[in-house]
KEKOLDO-626769 format. One record per residue (C-alpha): chain; residue in one letter; x, y negated, z negated; residue number from 1. Coordinates in pm, 1 decimal, m for minus. Each point is the difference from the previous one (the first is absolute). Last residue first. Example, Ala and Ser with C-alpha at 12.3 -4.5 7.8 and 13.67 -1.06 7.14 Angstrom:
! residues 2
   unit   code          u          v          w   pos
      A      s     1367.0      106.0     m714.0     2
      A      a     m137.0      344.0      m66.0     1
END
This chain:
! residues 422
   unit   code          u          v          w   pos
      A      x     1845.6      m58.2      850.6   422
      A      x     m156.1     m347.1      m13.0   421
      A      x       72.3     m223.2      283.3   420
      A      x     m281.1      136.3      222.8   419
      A      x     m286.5     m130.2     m206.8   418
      A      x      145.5     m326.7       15.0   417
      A      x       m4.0      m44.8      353.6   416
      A      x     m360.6      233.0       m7.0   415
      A      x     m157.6     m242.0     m296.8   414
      A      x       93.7     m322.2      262.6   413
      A      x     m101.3       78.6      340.5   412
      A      x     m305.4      171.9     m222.6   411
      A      x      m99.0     m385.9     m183.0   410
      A      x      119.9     m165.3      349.4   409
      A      x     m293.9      186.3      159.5   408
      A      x     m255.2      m78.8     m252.9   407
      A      x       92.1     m404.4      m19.1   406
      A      x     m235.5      m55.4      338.4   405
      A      x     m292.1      123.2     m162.9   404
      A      x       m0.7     m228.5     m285.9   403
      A      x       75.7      150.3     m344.6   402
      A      x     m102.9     m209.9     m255.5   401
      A      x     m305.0      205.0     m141.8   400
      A      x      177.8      301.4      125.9   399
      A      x      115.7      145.1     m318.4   398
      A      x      226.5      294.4      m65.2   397
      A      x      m14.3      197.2     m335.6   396
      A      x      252.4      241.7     m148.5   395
      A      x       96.3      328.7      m30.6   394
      A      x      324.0       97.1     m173.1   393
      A      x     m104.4       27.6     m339.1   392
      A      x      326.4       98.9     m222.0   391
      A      x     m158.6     m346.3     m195.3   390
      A      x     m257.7      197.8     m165.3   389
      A      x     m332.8     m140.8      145.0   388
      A      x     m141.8     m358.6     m147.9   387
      A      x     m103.7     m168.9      319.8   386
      A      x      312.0     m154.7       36.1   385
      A      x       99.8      336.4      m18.6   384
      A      x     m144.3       54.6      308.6   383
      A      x      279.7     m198.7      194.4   382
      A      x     m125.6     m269.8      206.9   381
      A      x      200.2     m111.8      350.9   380
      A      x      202.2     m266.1       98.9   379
      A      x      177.8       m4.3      336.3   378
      A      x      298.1     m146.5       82.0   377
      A      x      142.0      343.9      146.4   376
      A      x      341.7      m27.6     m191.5   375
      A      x      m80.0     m185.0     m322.0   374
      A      x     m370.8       90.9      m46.5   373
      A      x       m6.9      338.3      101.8   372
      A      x      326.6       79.3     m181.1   371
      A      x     m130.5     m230.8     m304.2   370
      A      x     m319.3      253.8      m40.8   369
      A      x      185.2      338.5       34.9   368
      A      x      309.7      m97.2     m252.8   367
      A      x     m344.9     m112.0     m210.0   366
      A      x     m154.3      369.8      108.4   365
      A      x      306.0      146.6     m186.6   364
      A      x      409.7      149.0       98.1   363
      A      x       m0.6      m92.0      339.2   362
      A      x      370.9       88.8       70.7   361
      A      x      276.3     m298.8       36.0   360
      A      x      257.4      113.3      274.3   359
      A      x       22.9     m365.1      142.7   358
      A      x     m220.1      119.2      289.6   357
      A      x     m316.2      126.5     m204.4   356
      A      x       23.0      387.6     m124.5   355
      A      x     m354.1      142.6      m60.0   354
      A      x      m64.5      209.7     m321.9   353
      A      x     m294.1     m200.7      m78.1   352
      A      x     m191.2      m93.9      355.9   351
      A      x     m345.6      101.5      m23.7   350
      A      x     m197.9     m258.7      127.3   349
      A      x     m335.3      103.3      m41.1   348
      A      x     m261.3     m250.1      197.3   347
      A      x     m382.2     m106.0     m148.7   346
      A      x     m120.1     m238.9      256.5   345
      A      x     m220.9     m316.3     m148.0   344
      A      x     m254.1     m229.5      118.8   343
      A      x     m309.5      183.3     m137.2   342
      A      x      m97.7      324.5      149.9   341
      A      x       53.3      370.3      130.2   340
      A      x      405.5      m78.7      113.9   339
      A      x      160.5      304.6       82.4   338
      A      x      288.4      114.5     m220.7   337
      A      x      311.6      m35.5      101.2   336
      A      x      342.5      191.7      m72.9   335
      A      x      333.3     m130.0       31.2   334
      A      x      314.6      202.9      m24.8   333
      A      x      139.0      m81.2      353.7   332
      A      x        3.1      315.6      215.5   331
      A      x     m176.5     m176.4      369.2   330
      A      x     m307.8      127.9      m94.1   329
      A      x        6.7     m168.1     m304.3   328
      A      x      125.3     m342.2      154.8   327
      A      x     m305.0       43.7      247.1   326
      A      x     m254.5       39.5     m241.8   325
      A      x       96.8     m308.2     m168.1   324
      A      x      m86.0     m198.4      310.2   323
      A      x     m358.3      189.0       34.0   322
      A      x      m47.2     m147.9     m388.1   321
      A      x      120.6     m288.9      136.8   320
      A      x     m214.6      m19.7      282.1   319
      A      x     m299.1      124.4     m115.0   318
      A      x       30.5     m209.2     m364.0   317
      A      x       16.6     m291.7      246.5   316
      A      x     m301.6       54.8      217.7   315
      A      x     m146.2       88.4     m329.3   314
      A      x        1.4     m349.0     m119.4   313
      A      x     m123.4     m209.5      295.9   312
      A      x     m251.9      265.9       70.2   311
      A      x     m128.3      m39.5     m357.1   310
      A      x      m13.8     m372.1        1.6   309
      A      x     m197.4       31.4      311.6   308
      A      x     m269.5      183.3     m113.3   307
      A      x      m13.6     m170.5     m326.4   306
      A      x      m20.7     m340.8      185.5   305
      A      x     m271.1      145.9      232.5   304
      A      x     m217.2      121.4     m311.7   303
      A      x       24.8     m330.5     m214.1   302
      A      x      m95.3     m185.4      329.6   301
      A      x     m299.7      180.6       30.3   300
      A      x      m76.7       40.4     m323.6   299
      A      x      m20.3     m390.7      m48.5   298
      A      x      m87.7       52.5     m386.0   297
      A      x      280.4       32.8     m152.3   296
      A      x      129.8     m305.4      155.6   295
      A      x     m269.0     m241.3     m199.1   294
      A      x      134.0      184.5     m347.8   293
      A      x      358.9       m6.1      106.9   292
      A      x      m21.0     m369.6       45.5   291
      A      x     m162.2     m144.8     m338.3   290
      A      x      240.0      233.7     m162.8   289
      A      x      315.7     m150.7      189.1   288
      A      x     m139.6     m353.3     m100.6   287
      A      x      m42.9      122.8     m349.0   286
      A      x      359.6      157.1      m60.9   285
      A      x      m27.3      350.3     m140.8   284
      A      x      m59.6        5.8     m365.5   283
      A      x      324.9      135.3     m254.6   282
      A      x      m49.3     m270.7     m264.3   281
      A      x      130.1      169.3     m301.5   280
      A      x     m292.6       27.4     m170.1   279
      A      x     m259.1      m15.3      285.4   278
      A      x      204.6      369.6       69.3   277
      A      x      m77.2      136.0     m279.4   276
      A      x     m352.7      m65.6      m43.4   275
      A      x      m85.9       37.3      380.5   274
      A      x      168.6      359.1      m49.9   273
      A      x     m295.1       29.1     m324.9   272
      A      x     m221.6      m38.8      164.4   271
      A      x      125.0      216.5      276.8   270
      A      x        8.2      293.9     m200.1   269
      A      x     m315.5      m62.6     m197.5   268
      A      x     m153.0        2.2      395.4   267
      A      x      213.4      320.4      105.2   266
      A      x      207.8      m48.1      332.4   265
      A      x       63.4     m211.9      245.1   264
      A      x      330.1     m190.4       71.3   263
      A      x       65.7     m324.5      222.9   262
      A      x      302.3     m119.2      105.9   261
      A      x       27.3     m392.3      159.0   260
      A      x      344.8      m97.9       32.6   259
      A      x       44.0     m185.2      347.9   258
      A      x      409.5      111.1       m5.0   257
      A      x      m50.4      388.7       96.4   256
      A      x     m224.6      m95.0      230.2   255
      A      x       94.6      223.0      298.4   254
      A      x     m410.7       84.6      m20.9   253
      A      x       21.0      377.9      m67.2   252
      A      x      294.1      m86.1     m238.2   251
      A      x     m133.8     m308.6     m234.8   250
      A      x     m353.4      m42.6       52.9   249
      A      x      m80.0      242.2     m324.3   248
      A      x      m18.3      351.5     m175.5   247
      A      x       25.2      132.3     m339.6   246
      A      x     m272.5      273.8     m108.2   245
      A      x     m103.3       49.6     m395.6   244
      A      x     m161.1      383.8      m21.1   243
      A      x     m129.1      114.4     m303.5   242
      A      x     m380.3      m66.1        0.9   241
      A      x       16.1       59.8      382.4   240
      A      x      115.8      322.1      m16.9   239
      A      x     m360.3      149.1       18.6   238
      A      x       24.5      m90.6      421.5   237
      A      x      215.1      249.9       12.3   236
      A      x      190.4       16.2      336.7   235
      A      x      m55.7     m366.1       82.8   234
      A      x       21.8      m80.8     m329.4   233
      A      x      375.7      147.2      m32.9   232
      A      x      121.2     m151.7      367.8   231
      A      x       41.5      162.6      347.2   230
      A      x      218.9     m160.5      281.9   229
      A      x      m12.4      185.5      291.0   228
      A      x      303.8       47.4      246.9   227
      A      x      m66.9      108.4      340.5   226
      A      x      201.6     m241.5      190.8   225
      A      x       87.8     m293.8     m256.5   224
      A      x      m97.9     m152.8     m310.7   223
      A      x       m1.0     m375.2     m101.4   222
      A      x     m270.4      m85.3     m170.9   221
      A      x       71.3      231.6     m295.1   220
      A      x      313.1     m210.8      m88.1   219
      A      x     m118.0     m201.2     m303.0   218
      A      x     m173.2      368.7     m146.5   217
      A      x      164.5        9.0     m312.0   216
      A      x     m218.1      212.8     m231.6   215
      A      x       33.3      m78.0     m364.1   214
      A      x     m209.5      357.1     m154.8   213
      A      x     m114.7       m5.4     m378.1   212
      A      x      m41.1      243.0     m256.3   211
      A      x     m267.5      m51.5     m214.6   210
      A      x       81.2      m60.7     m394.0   209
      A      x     m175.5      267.2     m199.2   208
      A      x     m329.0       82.5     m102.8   207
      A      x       33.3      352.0      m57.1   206
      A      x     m231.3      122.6      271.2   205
      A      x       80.7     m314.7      178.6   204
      A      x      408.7       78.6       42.8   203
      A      x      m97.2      369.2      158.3   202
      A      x     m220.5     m168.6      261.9   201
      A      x      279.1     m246.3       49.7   200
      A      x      285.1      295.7       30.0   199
      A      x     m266.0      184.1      286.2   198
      A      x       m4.3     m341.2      175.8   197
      A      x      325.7      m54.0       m7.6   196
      A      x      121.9      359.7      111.8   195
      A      x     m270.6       12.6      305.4   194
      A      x      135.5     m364.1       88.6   193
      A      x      369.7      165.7      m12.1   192
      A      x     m160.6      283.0      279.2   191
      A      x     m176.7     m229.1      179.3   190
      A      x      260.7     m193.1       74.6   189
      A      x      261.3      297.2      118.2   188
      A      x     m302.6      103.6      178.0   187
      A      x      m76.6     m327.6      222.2   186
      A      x      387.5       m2.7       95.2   185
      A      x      122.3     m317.9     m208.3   184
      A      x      217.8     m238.2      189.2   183
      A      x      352.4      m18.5      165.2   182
      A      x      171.7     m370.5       25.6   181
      A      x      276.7       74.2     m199.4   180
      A      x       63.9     m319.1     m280.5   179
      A      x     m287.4      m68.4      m61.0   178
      A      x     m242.2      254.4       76.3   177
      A      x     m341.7      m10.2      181.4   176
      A      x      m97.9      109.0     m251.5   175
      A      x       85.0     m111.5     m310.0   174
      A      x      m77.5      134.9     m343.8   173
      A      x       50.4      m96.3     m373.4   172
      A      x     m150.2      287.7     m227.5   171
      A      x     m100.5     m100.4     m320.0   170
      A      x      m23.1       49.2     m368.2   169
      A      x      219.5      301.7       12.1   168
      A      x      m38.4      384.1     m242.4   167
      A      x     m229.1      123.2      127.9   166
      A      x      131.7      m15.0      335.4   165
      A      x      314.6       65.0      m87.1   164
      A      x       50.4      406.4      138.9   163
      A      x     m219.4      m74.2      245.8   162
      A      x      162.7     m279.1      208.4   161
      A      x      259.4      235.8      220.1   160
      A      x     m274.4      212.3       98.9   159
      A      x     m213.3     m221.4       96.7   158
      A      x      228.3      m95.9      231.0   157
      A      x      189.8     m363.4      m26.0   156
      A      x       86.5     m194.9      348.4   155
      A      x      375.5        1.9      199.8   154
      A      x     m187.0      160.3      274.4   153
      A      x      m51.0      287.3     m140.4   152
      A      x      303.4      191.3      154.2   151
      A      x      190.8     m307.1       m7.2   150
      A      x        6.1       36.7     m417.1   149
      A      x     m121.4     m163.6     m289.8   148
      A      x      174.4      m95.3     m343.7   147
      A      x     m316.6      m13.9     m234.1   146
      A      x       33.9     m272.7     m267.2   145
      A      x     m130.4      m26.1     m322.5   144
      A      x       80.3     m352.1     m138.8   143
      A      x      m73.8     m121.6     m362.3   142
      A      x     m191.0     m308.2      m13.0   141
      A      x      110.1     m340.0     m171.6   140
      A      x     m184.2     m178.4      291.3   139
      A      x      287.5     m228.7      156.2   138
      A      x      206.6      370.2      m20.3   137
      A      x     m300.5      167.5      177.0   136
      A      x      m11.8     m256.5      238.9   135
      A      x      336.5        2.6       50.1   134
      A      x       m6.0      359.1       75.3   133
      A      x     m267.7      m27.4      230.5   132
      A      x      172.7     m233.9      260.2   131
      A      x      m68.0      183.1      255.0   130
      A      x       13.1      389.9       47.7   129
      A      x      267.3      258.7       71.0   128
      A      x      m90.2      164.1     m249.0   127
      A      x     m341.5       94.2      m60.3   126
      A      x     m221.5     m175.2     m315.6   125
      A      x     m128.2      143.7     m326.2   124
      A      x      m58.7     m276.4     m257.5   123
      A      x       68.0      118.6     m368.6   122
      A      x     m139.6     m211.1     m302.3   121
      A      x      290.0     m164.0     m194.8   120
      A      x     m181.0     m352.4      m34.9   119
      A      x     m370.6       12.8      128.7   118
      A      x      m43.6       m1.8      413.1   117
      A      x     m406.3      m55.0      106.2   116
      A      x       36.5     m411.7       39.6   115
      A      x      392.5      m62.3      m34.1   114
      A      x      101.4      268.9      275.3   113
      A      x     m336.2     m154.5      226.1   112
      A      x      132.2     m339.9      m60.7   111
      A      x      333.5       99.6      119.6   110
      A      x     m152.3      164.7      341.8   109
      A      x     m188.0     m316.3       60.9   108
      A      x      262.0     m221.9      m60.0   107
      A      x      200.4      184.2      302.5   106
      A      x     m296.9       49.5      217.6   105
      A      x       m7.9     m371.3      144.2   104
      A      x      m96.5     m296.9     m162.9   103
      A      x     m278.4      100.9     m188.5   102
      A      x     m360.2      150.3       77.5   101
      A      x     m219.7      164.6     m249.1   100
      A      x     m245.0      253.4      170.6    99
      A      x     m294.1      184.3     m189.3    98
      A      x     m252.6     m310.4      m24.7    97
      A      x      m14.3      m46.2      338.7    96
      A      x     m106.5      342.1       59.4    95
      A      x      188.6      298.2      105.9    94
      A      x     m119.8      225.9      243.8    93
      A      x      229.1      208.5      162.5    92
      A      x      m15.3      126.8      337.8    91
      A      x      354.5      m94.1       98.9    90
      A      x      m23.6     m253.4      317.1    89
      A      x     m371.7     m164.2      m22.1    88
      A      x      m23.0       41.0     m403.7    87
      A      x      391.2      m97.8      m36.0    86
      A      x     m101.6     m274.3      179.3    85
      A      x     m347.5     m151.0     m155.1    84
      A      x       68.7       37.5     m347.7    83
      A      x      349.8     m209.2       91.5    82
      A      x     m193.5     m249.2      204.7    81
      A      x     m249.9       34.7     m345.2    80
      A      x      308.3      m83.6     m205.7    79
      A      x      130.0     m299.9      231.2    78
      A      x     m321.2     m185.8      m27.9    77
      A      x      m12.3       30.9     m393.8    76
      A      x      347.4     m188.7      m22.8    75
      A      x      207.4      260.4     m245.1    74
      A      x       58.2      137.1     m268.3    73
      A      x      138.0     m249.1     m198.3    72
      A      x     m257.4     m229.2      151.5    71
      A      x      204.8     m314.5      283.8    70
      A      x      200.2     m247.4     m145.5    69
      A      x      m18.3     m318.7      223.2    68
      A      x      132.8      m37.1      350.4    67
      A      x     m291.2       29.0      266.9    66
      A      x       98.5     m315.5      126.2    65
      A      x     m188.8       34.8      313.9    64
      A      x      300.3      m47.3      200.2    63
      A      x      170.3      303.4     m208.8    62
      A      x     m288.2      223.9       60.7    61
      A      x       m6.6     m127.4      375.0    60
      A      x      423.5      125.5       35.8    59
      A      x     m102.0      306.9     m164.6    58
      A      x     m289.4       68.6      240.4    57
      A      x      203.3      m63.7      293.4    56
      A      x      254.0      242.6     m133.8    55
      A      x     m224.7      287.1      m35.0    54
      A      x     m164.9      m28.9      331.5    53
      A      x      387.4      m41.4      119.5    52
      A      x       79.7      327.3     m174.3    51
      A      x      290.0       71.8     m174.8    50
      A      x      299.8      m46.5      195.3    49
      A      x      191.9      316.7       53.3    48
      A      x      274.7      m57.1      242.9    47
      A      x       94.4     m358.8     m133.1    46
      A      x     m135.3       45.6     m292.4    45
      A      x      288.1      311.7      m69.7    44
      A      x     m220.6      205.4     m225.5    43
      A      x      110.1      175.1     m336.1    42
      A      x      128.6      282.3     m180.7    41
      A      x      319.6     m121.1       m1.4    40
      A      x      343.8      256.6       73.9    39
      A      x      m16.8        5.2      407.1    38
      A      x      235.9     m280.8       26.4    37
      A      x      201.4        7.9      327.1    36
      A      x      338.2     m191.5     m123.3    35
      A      x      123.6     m236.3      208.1    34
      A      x      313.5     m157.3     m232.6    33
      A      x       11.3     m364.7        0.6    32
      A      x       98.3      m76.0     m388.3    31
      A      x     m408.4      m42.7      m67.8    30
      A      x      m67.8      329.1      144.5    29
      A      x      197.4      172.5     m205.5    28
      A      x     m128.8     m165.2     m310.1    27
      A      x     m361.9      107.7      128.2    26
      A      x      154.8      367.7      m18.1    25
      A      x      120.7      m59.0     m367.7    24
      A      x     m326.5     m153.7      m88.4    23
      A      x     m226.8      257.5      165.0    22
      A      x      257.9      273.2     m192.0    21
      A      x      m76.6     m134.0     m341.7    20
      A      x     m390.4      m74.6      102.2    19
      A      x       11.9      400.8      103.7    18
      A      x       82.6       78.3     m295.2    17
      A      x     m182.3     m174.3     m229.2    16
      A      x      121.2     m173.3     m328.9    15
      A      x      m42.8      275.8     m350.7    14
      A      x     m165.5     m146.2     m248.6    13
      A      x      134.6       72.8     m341.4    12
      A      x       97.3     m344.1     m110.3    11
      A      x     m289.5      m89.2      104.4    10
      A      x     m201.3      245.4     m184.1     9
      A      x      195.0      m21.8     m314.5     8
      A      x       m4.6     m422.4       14.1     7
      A      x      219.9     m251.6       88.6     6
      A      x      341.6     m128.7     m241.0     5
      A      x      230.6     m279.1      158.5     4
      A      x      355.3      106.5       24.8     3
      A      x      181.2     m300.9     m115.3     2
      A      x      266.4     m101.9      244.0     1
END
């Protein structure tokens, strides 16, 4: 057969982890095997329906055959809910005019790379992270990457950033992060901010390029305990010139499958997002834009279904991160970290050197990955999906499909197979 002939960047593009091992795992599950799948970063509908406000309004969008192409950037109503919300629960004031919505965050973050990103310039991002990498390859920018440790809760110090910052075109942030679930302390923010805006101060004197901050923020909606999130304008109100934010329905609101994203940012900057992304068609449905913009604006249902989404959540990361706990005390070689936010626990398996019962010894985290998966049932995230060396032997647990019920069987099952390896 004739080997049919794509382009460099496809050809180059490197498929997603964690889709490789979601497929494998749903493949599993297909031939009748039970597998508990804690791998997707996403909600089980029926234990996290979005909410029935939300729905209703969906369902009348639809009736009222609200179906045509909506503005590339967005149905006017749904911008000033969005001025509106992150006014009410952030502080920041955005108007209509500086938010371009898509479907979802995804296309949002791309058309951010492709607005303020110019071939071979440097973007400075932590590892592990999302997706960055591929946007940086999609974008034809070179990738700086700061390999982070537990000790600062998996996020960049200023420290660690200095040495490039004059020499990077932008800084891609998330907090809460994907794939850990820890956040920015207010001071390891403020101290990168400080760098940012002392490097932009420094750029206008000579009338260079700004340098820009992508902050992730999808998750900051669901914290837990004590936690705070903090963002860059928050904390310096003067980085609003060079700070692009990425946020949406889809995680706070278990509407991962709705698609309505909505960044905010710089007015050229989002001009010239709504250019991009009116190109190539990347609007979020009408009907579900017509909807989000009336539910917006029920606070009182918007604030009980946070509220209850985040119970629902970190009743699980409790339990398994209290779960995990117990295996360590008990001598296995796992360590958790406690969950601060999002829908994910961060857990260390450190198992190389480990004999399984056929005499086979855990040579590398994928040895670690298949063990888990083939003799527990369970399937769980290794960071390097998330573009760590590959000797990484954390990884990332999700509870987004995890009902209550499944969280004993999930330890019945890690300490069985936990106990078989000498």
């Amino acid at each position: 057969m004739r080997t049919t002939l794509v382009s460099k960047l496809a050809e180059d593009l490197k498929g997603s982890e964690i889709i490789k091992l979601a497929g494998e795992i749903a493949e599993k599950i297909k031939q009748g095997e039970p597998i508990i799948n804690l791998t997707i970063g996403d909600f089980n509908p029926q234990l996290f329906p979005i909410p029935k406000a939300l729905k209703t309004e969906i369902i009348s969008a639809y009736e009222n055959d609200m179906t045509n192409y909506p503005p590339a950037n967005g149905i006017i109503e749904l911008r000033e809910a969005v001025s509106q919300f992150i006014a009410r629960k952030e502080s920041l004031n955005y108007s209509p005019d500086e938010i371009q919505i898509a479907c979802g965050a995804r296309p949002l973050i791309y058309a951010t790379y492709q607005a303020l990103i110019n071939p071979d310039e440097k973007v400075l991002f932590p590892v592990p992270s999302w997706n960055n990498n591929h946007y940086c390859h999609l974008s034809h920018a070179q990738r700086v990457e700061i390999n982070t440790v537990k000790e600062n809760n998996f996020m960049p110090t200023d420290a660690e950033i200095k040495p490039y910052i004059s020499k990077v075109a932008m800084i891609a942030l998330c907090s809460p992060l994907n794939p850990t679930g820890t956040v920015f302390s207010m001071e390891q923010l403020e101290n990168i901010c400080q760098l940012v805006l002392d490097e932009n101060i420094r750029r206008e004197k000579i009338n260079q390029k700004p340098l820009y901050l992508l902050f992730d923020q999808i998750y900051s909606l669901l914290t837990f305990d004590e936690t705070v999130h903090v963002s860059p304008v928050q904390l310096f109100p003067a980085l609003e010139a060079y700070t692009i934010y990425i946020d949406g329905l889809s995680k706070a609101f278990a509407a991962t499958g709705v698609r309505v994203g909505w960044a905010f940012g710089p007015k050229n900057v989002m001009q010239k997002m709504k250019s991009i992304l009116g190109h190539i068609g990347a609007w979020a449905p009408k009907a579900e834009q017509v909807a989000v913009a009336k539910y917006l604006t029920k606070h009182e249902q918007v604030d009980t279904f946070l509220q209850e989404i985040n119970q629902k959540v970190e009743i699980r990361l409790t339990k398994l991160f209290q779960g995990f706990k117990t295996l360590r005390d008990q001598g296995y070689r796992i360590t958790p970290i406690e969950p601060k936010a999002a829908i994910y626990l961060t857990v260390n398996f450190n198992l190389i050197g480990q004999k399984m019962e056929d005499g086979t010894v855990i040579e590398n985290t994928e040895q670690i990955t298949q063990y888990i998966l083939n003799d527990a049932q369970i399937g769980i995230v290794p960071f390097y999906s998330f573009g760590t060396q590959r000797d990484n032997t954390w990884y990332r647990v999700s509870v987004g499909t995890l009902s209550l019920d499944d969280i004993e069987e999930v330890f019945n099952r890690l300490e069985k197979s936990l106990s078989k390896l000498k």
